[in-house]
C-alpha positions as CSV (number, residue, x, y, z in Angstrom):
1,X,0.0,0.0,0.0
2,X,1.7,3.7,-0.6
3,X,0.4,7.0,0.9
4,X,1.2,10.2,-0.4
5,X,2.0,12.8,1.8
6,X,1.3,16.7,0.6
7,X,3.8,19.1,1.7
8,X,1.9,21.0,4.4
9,X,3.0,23.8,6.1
10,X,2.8,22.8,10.0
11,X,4.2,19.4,11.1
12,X,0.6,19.0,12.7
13,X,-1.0,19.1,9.7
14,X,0.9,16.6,8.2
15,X,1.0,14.6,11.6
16,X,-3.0,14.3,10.9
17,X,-2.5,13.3,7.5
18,X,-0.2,10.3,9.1
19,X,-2.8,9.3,11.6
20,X,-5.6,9.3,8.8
21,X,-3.6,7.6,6.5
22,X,-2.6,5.0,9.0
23,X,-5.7,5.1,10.5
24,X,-7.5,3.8,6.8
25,X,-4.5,1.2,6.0
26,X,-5.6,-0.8,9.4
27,X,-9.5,-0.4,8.6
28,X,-8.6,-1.6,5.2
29,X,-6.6,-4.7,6.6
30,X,-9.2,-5.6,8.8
31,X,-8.8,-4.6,12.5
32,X,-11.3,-3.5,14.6
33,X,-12.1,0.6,14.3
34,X,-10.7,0.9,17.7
35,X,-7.5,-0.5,17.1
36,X,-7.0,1.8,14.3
37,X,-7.5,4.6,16.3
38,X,-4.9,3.4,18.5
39,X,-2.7,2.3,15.8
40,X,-2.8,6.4,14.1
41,X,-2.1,7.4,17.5
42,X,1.2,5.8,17.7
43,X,2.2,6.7,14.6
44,X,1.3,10.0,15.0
45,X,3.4,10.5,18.1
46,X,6.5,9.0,16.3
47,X,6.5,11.5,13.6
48,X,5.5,14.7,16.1
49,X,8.3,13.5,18.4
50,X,10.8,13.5,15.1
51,X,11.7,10.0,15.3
52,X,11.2,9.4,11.7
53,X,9.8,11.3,8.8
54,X,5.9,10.9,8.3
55,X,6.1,8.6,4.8
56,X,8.5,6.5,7.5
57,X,5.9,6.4,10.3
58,X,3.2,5.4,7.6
59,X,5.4,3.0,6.3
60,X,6.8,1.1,10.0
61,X,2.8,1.0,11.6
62,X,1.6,-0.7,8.0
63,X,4.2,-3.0,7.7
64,X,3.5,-3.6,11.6
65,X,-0.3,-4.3,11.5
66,X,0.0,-6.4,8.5
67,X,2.7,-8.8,10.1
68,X,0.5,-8.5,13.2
69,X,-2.9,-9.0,11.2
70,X,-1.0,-12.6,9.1
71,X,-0.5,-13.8,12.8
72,X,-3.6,-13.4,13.9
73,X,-5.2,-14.6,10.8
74,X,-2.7,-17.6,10.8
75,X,-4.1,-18.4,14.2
76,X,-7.8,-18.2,13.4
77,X,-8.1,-14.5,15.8
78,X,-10.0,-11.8,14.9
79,X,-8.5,-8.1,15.2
């Protein structure tokens, strides 16, 4: 899945833009609309707190739920 991120002029702006586009990748993968939530939370703290860049935050929470959604799905879970 790739995201495209605009070049906004305030790092919250674009820190929304990571949580919503984070946010749809785990809806669209399956999990629960809570666990979303939670997921674009995380991801939006990395990128506010300048641990990565926000296509890098998108990029480490997808890869993350999808590993975490084949494990669950390999073991007959629901998200």
């Amino acid at each position: 899945m790739s995201a495209v991120i605009l070049q906004f002029p305030t790092r919250r702006v674009r820190a929304a833009a990571v949580a919503q586009a984070v946010r749809l990748a785990a809806l669209r993968l399956g999990f629960h609309p809570h666990n979303a939530d939670f997921a674009a939370i995380i991801a939006r703290r990395d990128f506010l707190e300048g641990r990565c860049s926000a296509a890098r935050a998108i990029s480490d929470m997808v890869d993350a739920l999808s590993t975490a959604m084949r494990m669950m799905r390999a073991k007959g879970g629901a998200a």
